[in-house]
mmJSON file of the N, C-alpha and C atoms, coordinates in Angstrom:
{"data_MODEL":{"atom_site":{
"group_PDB":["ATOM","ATOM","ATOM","ATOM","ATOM","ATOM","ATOM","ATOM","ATOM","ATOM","ATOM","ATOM","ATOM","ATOM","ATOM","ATOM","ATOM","ATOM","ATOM","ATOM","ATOM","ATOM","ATOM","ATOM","ATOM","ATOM","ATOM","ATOM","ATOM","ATOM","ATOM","ATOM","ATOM","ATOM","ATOM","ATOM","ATOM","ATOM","ATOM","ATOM","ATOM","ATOM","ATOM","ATOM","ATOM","ATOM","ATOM","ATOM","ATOM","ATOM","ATOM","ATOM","ATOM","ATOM","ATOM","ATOM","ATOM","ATOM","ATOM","ATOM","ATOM","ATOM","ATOM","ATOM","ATOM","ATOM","ATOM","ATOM","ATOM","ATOM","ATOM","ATOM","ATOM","ATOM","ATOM","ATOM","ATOM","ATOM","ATOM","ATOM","ATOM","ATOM","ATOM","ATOM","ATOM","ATOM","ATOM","ATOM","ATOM","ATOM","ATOM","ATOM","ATOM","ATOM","ATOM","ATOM","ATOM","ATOM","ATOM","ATOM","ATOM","ATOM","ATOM","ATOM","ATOM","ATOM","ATOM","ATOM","ATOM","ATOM","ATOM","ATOM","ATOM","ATOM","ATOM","ATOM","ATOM","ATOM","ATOM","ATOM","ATOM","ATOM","ATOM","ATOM","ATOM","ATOM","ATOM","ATOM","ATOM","ATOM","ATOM","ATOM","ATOM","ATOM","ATOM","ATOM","ATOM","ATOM","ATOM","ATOM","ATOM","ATOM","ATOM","ATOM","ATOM","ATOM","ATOM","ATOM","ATOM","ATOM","ATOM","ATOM","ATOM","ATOM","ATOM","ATOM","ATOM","ATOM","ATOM","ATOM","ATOM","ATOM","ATOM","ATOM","ATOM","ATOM","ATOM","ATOM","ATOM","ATOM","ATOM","ATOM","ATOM","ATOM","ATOM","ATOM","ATOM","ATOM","ATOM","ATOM","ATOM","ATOM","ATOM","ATOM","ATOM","ATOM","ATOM","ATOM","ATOM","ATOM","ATOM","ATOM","ATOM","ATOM","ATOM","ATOM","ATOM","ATOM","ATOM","ATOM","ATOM","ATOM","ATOM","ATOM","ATOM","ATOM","ATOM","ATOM","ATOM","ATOM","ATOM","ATOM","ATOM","ATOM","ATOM","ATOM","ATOM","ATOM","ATOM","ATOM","ATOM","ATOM","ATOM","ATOM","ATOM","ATOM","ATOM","ATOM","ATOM","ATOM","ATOM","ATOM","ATOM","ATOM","ATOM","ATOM","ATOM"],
"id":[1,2,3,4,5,6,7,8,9,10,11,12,13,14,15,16,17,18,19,20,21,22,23,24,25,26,27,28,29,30,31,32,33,34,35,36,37,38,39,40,41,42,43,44,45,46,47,48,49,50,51,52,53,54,55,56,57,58,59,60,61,62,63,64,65,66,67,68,69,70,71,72,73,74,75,76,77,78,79,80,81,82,83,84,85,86,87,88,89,90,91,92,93,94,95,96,97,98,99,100,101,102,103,104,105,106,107,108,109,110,111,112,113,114,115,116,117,118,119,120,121,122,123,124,125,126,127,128,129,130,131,132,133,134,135,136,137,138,139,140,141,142,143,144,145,146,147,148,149,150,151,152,153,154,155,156,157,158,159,160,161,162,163,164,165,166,167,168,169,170,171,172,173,174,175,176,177,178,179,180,181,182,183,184,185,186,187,188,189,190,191,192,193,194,195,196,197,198,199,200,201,202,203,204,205,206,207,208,209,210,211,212,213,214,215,216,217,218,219,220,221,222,223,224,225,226,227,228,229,230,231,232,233,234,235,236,237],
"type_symbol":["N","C","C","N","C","C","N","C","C","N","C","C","N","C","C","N","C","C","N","C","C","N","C","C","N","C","C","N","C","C","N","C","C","N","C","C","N","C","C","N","C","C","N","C","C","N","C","C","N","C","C","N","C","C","N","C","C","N","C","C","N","C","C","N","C","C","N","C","C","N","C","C","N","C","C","N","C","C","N","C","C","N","C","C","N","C","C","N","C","C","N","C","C","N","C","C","N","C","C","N","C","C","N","C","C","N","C","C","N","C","C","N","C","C","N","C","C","N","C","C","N","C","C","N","C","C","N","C","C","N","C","C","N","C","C","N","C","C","N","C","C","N","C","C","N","C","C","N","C","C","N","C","C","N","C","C","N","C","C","N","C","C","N","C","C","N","C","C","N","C","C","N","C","C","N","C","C","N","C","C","N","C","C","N","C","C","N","C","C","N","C","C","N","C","C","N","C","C","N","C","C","N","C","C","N","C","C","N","C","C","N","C","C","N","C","C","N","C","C","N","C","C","N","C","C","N","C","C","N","C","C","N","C","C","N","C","C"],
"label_atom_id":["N","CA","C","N","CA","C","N","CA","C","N","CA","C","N","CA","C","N","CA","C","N","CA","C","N","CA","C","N","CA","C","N","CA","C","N","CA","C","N","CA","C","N","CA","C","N","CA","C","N","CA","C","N","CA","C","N","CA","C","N","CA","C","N","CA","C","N","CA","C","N","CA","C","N","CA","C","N","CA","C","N","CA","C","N","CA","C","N","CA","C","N","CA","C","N","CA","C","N","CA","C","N","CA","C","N","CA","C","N","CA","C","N","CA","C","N","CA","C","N","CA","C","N","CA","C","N","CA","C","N","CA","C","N","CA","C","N","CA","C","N","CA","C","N","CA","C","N","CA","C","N","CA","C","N","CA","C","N","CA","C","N","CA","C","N","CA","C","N","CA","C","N","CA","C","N","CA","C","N","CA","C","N","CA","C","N","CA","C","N","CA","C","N","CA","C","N","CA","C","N","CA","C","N","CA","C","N","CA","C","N","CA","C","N","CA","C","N","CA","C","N","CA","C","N","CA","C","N","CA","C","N","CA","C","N","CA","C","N","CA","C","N","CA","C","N","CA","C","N","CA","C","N","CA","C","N","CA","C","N","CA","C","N","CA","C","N","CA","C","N","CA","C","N","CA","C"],
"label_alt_id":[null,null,null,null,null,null,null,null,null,null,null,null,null,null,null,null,null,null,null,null,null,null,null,null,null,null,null,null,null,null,null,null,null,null,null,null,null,null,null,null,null,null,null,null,null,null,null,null,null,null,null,null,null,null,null,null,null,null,null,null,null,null,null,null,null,null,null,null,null,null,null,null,null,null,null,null,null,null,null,null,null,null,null,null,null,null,null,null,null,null,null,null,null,null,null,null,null,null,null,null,null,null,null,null,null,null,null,null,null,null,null,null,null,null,null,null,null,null,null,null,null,null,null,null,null,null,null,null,null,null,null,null,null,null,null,null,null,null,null,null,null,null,null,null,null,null,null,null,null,null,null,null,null,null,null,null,null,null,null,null,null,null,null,null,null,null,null,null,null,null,null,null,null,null,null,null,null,null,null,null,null,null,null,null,null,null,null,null,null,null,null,null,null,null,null,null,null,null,null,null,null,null,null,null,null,null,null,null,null,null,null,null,null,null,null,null,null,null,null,null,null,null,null,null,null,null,null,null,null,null,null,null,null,null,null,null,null],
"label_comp_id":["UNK","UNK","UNK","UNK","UNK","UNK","UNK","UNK","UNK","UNK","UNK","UNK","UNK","UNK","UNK","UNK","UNK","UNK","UNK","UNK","UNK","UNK","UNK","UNK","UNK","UNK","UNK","UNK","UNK","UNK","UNK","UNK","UNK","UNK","UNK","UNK","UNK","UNK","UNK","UNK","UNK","UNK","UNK","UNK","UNK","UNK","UNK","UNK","UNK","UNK","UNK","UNK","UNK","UNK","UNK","UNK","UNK","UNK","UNK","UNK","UNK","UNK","UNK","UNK","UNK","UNK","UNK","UNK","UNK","UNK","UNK","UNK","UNK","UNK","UNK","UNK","UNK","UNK","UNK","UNK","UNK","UNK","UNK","UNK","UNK","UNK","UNK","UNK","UNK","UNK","UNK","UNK","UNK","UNK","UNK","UNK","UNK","UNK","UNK","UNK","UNK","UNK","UNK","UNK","UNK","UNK","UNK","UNK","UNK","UNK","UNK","UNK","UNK","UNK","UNK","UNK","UNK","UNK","UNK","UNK","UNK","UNK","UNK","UNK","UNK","UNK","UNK","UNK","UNK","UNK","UNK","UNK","UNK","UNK","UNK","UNK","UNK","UNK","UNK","UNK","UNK","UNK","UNK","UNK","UNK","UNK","UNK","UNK","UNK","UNK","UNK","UNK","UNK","UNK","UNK","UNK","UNK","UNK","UNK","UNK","UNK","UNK","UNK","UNK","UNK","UNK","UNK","UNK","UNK","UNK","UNK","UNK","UNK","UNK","UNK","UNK","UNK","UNK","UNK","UNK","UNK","UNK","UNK","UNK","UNK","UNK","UNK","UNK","UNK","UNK","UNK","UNK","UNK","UNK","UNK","UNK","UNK","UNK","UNK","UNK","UNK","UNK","UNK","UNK","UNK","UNK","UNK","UNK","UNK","UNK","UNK","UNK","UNK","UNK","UNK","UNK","UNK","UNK","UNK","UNK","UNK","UNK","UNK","UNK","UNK","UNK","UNK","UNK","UNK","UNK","UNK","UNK","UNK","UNK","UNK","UNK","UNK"],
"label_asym_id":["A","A","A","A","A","A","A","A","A","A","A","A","A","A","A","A","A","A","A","A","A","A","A","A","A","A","A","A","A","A","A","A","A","A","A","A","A","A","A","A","A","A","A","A","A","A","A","A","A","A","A","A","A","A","A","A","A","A","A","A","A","A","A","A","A","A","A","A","A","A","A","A","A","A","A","A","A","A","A","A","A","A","A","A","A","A","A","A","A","A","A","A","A","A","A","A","A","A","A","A","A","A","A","A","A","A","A","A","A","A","A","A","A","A","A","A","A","A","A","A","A","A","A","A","A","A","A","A","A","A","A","A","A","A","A","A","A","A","A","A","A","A","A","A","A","A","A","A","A","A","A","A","A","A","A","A","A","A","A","A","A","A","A","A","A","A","A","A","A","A","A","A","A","A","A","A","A","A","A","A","A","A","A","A","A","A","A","A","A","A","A","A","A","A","A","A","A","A","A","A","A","A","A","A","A","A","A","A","A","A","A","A","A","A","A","A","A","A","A","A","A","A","A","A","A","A","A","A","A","A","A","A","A","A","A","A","A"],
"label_entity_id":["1","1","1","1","1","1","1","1","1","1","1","1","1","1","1","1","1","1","1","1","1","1","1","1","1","1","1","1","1","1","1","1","1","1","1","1","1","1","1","1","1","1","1","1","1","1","1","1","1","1","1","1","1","1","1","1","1","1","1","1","1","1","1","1","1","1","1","1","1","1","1","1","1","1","1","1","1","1","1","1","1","1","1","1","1","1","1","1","1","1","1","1","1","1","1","1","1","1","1","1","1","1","1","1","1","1","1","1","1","1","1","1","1","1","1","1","1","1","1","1","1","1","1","1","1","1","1","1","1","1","1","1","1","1","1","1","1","1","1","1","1","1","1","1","1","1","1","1","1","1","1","1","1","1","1","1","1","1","1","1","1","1","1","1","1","1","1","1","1","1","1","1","1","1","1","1","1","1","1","1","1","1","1","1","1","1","1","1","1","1","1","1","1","1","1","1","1","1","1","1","1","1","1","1","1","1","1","1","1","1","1","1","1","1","1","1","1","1","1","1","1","1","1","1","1","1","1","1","1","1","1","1","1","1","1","1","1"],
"label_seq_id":[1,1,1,2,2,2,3,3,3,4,4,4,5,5,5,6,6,6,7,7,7,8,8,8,9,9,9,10,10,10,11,11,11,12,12,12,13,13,13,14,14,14,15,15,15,16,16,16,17,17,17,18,18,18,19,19,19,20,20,20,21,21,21,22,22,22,23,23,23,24,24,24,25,25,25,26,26,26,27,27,27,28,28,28,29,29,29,30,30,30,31,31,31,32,32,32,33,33,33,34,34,34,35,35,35,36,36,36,37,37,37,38,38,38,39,39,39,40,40,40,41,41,41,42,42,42,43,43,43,44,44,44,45,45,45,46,46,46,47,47,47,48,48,48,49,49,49,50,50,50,51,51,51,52,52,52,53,53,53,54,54,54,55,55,55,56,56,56,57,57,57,58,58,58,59,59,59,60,60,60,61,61,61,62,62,62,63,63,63,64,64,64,65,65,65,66,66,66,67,67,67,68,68,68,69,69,69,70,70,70,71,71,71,72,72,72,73,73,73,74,74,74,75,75,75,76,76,76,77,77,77,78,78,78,79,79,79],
"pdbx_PDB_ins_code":[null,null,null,null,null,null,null,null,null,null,null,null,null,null,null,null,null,null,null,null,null,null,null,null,null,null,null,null,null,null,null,null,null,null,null,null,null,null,null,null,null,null,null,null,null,null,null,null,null,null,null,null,null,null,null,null,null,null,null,null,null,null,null,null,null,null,null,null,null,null,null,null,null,null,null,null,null,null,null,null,null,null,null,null,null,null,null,null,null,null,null,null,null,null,null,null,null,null,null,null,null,null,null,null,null,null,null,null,null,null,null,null,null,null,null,null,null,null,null,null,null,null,null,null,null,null,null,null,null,null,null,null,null,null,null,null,null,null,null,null,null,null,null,null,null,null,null,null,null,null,null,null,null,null,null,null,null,null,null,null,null,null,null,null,null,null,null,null,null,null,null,null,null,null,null,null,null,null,null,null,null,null,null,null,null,null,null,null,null,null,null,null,null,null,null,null,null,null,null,null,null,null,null,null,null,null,null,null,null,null,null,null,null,null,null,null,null,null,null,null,null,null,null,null,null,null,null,null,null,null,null,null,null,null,null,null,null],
"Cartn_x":[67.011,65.704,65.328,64.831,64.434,63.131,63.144,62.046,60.325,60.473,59.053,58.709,60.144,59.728,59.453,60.012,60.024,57.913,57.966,56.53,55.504,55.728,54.789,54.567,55.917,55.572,55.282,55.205,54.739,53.066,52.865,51.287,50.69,51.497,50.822,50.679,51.385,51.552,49.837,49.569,48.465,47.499,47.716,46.101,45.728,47.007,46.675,46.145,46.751,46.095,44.819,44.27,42.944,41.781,42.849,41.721,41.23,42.767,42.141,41.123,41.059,40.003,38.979,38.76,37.285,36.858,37.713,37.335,36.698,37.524,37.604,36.081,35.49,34.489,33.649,33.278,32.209,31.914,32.875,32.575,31.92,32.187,31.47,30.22,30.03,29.008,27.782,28.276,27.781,27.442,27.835,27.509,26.467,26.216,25.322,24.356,23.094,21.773,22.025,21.011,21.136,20.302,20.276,19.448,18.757,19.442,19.054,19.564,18.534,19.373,20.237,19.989,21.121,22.079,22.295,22.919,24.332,25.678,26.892,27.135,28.723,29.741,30.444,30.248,30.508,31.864,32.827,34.717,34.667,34.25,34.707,34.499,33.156,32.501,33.584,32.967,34.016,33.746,34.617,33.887,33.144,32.324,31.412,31.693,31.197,31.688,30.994,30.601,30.323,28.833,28.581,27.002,26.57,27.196,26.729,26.501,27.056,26.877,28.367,28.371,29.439,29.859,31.268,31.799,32.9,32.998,34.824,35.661,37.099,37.636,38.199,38.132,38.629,40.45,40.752,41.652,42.644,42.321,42.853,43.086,41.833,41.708,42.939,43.026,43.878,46.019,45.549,47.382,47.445,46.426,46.889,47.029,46.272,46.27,47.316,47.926,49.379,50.294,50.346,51.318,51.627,50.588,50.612,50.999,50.282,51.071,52.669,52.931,54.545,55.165,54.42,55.471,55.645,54.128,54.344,55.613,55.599,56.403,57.345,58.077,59.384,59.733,59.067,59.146,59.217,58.577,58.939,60.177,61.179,61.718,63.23,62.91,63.65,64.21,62.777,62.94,63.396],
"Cartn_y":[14.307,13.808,12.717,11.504,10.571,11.069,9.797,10.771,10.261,9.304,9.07,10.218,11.121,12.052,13.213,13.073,14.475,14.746,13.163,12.48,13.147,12.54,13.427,14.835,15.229,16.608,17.403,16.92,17.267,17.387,16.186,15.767,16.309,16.609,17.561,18.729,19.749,20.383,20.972,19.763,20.397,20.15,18.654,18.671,20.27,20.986,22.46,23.025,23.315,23.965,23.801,22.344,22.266,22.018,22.281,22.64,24.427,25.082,26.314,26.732,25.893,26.15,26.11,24.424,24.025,25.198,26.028,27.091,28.231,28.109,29.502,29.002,28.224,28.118,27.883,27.206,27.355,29.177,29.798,31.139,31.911,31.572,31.914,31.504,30.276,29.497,30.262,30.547,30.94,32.566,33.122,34.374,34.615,33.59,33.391,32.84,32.961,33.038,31.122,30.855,28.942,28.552,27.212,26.42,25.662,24.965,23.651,23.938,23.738,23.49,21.98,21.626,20.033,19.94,21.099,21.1,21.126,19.923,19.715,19.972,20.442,20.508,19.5,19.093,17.782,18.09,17.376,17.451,16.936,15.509,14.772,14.559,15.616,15.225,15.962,15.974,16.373,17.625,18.581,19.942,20.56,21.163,21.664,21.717,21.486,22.438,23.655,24.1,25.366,25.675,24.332,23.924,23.785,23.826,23.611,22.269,21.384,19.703,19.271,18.143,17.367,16.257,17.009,15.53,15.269,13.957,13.937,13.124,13.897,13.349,11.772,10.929,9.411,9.508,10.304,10.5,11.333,12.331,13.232,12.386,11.612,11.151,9.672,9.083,8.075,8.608,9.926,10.357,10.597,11.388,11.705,10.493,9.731,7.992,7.618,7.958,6.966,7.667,9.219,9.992,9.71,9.566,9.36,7.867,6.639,5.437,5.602,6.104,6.016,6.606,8.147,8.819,7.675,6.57,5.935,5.026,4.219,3.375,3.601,4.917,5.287,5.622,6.12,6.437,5.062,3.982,2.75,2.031,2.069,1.804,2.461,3.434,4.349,3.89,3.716,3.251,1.784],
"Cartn_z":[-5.686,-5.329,-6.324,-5.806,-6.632,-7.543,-9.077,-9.548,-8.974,-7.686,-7.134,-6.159,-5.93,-4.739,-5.858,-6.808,-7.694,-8.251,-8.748,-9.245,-7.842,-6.887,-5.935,-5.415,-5.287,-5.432,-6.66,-7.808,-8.405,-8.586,-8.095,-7.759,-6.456,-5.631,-4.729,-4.952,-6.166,-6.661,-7.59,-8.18,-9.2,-8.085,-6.914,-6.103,-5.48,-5.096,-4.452,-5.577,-6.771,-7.951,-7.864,-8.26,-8.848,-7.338,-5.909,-4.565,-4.889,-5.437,-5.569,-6.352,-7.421,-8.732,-8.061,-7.985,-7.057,-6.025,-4.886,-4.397,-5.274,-5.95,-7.065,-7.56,-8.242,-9.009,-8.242,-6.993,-6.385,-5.47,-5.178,-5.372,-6.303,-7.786,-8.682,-8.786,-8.429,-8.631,-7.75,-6.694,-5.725,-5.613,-6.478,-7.003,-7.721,-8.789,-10.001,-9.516,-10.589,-10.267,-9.91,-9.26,-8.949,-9.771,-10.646,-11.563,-10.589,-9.798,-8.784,-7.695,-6.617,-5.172,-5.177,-5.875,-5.8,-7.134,-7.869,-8.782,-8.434,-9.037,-9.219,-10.286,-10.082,-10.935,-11.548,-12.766,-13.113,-14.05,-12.949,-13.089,-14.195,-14.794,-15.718,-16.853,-17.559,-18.473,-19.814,-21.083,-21.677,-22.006,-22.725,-22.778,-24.049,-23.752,-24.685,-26.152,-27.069,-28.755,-28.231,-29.676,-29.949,-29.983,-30.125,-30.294,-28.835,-27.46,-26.063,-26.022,-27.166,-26.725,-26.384,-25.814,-24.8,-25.874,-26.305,-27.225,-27.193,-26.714,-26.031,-27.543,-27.802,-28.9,-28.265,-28.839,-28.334,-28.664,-29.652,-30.347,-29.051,-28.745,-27.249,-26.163,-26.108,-24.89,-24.973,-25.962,-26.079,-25.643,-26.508,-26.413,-24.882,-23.83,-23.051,-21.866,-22.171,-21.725,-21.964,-22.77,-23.533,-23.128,-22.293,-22.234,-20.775,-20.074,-18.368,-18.04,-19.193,-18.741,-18.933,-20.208,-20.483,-19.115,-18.852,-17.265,-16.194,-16.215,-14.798,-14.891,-16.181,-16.511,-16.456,-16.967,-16.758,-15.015,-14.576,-12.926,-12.47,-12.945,-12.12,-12.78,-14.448,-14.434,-13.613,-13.319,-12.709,-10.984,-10.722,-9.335,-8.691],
"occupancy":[1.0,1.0,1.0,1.0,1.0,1.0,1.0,1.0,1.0,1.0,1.0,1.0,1.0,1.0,1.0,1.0,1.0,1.0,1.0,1.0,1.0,1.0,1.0,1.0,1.0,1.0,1.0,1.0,1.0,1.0,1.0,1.0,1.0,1.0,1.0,1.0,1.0,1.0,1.0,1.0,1.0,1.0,1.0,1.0,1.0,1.0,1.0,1.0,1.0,1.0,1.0,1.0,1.0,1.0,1.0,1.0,1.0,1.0,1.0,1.0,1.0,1.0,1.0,1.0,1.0,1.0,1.0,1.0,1.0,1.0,1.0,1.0,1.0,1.0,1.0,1.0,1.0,1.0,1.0,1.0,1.0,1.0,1.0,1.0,1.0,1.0,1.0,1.0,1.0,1.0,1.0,1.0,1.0,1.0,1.0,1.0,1.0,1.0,1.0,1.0,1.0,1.0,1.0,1.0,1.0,1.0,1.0,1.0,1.0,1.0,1.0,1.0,1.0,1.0,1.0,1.0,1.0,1.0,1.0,1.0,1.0,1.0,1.0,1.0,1.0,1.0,1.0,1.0,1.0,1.0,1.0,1.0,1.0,1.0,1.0,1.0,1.0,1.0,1.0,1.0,1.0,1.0,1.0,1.0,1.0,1.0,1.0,1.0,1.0,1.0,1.0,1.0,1.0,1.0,1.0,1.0,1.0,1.0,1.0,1.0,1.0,1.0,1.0,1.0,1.0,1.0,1.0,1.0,1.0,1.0,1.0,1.0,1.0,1.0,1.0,1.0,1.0,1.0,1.0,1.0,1.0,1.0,1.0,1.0,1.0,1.0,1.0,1.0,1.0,1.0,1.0,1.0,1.0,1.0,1.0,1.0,1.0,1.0,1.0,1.0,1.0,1.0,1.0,1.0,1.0,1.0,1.0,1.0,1.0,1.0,1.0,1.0,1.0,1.0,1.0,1.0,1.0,1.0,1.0,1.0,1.0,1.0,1.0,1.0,1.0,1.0,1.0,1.0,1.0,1.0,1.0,1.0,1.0,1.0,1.0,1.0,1.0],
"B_iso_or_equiv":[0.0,0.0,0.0,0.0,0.0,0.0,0.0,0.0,0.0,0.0,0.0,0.0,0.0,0.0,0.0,0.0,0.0,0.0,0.0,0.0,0.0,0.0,0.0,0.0,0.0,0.0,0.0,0.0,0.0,0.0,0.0,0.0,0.0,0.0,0.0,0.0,0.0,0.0,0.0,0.0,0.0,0.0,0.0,0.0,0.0,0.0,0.0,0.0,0.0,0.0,0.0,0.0,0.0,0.0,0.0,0.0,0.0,0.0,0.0,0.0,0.0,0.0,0.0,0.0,0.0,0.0,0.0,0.0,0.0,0.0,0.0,0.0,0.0,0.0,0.0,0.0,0.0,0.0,0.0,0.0,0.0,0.0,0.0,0.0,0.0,0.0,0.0,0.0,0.0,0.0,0.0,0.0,0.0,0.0,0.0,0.0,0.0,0.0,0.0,0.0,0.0,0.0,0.0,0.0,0.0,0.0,0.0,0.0,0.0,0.0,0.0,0.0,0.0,0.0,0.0,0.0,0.0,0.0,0.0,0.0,0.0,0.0,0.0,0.0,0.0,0.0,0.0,0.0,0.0,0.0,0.0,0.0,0.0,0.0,0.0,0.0,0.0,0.0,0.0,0.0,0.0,0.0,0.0,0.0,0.0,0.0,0.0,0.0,0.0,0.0,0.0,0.0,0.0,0.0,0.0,0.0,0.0,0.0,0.0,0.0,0.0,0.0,0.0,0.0,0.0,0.0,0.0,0.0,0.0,0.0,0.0,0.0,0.0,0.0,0.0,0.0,0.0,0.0,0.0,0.0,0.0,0.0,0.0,0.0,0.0,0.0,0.0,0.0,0.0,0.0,0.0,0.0,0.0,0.0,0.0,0.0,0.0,0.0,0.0,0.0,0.0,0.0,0.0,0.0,0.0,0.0,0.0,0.0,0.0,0.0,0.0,0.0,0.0,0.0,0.0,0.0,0.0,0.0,0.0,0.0,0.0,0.0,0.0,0.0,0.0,0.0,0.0,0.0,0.0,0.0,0.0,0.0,0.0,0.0,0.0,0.0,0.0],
"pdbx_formal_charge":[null,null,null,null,null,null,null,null,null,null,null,null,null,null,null,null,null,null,null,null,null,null,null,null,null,null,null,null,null,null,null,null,null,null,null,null,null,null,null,null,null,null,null,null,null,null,null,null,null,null,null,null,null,null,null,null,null,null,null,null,null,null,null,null,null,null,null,null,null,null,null,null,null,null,null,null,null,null,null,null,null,null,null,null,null,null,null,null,null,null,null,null,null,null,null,null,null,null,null,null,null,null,null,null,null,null,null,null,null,null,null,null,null,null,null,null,null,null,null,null,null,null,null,null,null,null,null,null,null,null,null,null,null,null,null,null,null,null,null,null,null,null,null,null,null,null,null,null,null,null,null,null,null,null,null,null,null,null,null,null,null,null,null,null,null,null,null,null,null,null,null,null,null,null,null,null,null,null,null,null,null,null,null,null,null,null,null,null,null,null,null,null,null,null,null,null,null,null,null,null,null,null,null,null,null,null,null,null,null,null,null,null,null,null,null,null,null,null,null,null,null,null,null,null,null,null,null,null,null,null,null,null,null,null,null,null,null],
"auth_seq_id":[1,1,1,2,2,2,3,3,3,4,4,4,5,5,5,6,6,6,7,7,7,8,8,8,9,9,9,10,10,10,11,11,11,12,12,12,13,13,13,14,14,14,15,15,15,16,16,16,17,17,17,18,18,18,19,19,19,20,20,20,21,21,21,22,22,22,23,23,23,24,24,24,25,25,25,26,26,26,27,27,27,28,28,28,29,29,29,30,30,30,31,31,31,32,32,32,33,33,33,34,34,34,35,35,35,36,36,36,37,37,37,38,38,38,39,39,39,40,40,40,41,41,41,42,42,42,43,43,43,44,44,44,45,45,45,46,46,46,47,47,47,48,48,48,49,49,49,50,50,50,51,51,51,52,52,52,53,53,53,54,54,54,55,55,55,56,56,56,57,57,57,58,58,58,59,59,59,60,60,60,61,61,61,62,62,62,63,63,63,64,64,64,65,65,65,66,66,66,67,67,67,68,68,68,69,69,69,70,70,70,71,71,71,72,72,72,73,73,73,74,74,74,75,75,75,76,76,76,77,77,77,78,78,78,79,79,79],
"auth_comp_id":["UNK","UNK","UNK","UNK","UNK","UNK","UNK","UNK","UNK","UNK","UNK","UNK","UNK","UNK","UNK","UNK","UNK","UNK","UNK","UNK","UNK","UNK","UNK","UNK","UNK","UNK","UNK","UNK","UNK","UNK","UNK","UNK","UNK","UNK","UNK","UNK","UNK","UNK","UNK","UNK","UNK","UNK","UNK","UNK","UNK","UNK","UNK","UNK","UNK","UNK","UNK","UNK","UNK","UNK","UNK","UNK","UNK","UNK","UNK","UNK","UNK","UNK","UNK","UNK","UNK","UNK","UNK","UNK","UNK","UNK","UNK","UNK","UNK","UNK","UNK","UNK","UNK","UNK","UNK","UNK","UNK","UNK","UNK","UNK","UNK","UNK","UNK","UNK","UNK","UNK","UNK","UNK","UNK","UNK","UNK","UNK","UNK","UNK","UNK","UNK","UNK","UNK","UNK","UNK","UNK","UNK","UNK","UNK","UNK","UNK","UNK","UNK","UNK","UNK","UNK","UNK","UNK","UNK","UNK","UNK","UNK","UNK","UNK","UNK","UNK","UNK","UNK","UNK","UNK","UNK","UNK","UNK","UNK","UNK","UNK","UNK","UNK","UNK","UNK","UNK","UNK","UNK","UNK","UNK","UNK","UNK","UNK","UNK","UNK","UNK","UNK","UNK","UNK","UNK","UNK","UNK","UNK","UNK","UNK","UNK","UNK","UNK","UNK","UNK","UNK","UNK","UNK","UNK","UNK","UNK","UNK","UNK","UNK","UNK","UNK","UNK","UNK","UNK","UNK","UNK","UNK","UNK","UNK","UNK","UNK","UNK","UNK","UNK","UNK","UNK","UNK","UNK","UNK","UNK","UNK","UNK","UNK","UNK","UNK","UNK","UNK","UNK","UNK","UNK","UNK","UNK","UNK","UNK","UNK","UNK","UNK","UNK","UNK","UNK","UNK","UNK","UNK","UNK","UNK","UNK","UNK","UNK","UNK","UNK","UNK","UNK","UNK","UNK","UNK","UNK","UNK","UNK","UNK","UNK","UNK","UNK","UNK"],
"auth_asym_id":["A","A","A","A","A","A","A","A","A","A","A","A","A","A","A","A","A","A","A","A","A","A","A","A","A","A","A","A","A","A","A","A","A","A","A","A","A","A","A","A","A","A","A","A","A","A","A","A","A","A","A","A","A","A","A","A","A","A","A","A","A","A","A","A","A","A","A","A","A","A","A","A","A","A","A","A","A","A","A","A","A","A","A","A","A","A","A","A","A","A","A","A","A","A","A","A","A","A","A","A","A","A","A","A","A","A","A","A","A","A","A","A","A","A","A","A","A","A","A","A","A","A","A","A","A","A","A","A","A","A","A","A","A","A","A","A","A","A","A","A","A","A","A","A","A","A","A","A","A","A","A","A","A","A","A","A","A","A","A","A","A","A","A","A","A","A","A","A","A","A","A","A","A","A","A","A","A","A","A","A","A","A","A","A","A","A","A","A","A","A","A","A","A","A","A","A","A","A","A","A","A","A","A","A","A","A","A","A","A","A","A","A","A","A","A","A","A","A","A","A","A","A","A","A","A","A","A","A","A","A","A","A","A","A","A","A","A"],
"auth_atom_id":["N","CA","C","N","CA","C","N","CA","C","N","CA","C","N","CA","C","N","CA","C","N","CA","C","N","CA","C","N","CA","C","N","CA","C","N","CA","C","N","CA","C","N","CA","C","N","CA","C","N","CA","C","N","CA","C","N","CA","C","N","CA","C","N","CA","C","N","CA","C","N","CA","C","N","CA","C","N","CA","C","N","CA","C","N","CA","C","N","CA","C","N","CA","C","N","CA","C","N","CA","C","N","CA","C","N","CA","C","N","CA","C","N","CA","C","N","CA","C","N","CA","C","N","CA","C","N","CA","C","N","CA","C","N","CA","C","N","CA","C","N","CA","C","N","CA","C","N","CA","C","N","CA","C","N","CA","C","N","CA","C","N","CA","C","N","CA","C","N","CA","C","N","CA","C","N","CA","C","N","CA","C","N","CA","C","N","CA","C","N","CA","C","N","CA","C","N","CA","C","N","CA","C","N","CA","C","N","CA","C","N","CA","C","N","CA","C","N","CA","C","N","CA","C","N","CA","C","N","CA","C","N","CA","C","N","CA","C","N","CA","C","N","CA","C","N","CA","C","N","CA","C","N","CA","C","N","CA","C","N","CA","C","N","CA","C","N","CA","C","N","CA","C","N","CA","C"],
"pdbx_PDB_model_num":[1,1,1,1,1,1,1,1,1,1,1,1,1,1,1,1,1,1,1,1,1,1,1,1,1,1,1,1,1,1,1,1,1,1,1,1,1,1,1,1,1,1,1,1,1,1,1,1,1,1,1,1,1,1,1,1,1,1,1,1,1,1,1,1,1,1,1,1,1,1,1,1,1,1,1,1,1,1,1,1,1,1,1,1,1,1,1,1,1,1,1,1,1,1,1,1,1,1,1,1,1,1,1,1,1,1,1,1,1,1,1,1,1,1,1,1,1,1,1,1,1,1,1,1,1,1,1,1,1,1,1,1,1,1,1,1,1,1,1,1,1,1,1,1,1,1,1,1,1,1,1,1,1,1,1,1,1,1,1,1,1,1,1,1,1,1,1,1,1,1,1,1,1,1,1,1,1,1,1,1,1,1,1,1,1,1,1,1,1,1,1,1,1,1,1,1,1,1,1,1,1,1,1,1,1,1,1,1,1,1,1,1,1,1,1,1,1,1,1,1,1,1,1,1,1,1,1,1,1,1,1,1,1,1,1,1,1]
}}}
């Protein structure tokens, strides 16, 4: 298998994962008392400290940036 077919099924792979989560957590969600009738789940923000504030490391966020360009790059020198 080439590695663009390997690359996608791999990626179809986590989209089922993280459809099940999203199921999974709005069940929960939906269990628990409601804050807002228009209240979302916000996918992207960064995650909590310890303190309940939102602080994203730039430092994390750079390696895993640098880890996913290198995979694409190699998948396209590949191909």
């Amino acid at each position: 298998m080439s590695a663009i077919l390997q690359a996608v099924s791999r990626l179809n792979g986590a989209v089922s994962n993280l459809e099940k989560a999203a199921v999974a957590q709005e069940k929960s969600r939906a269990s628990s008392p409601k804050k807002s009738a228009t209240a979302q789940i916000d996918l992207f923000s960064a995650p909590a400290n310890q303190r309940g504030k939102y602080v994203a490391d730039p430092a994390a966020l750079a390696r895993k940036l640098d880890v996913a360009i290198e995979k694409v790059e190699q998948i396209l020198r590949e191909a």
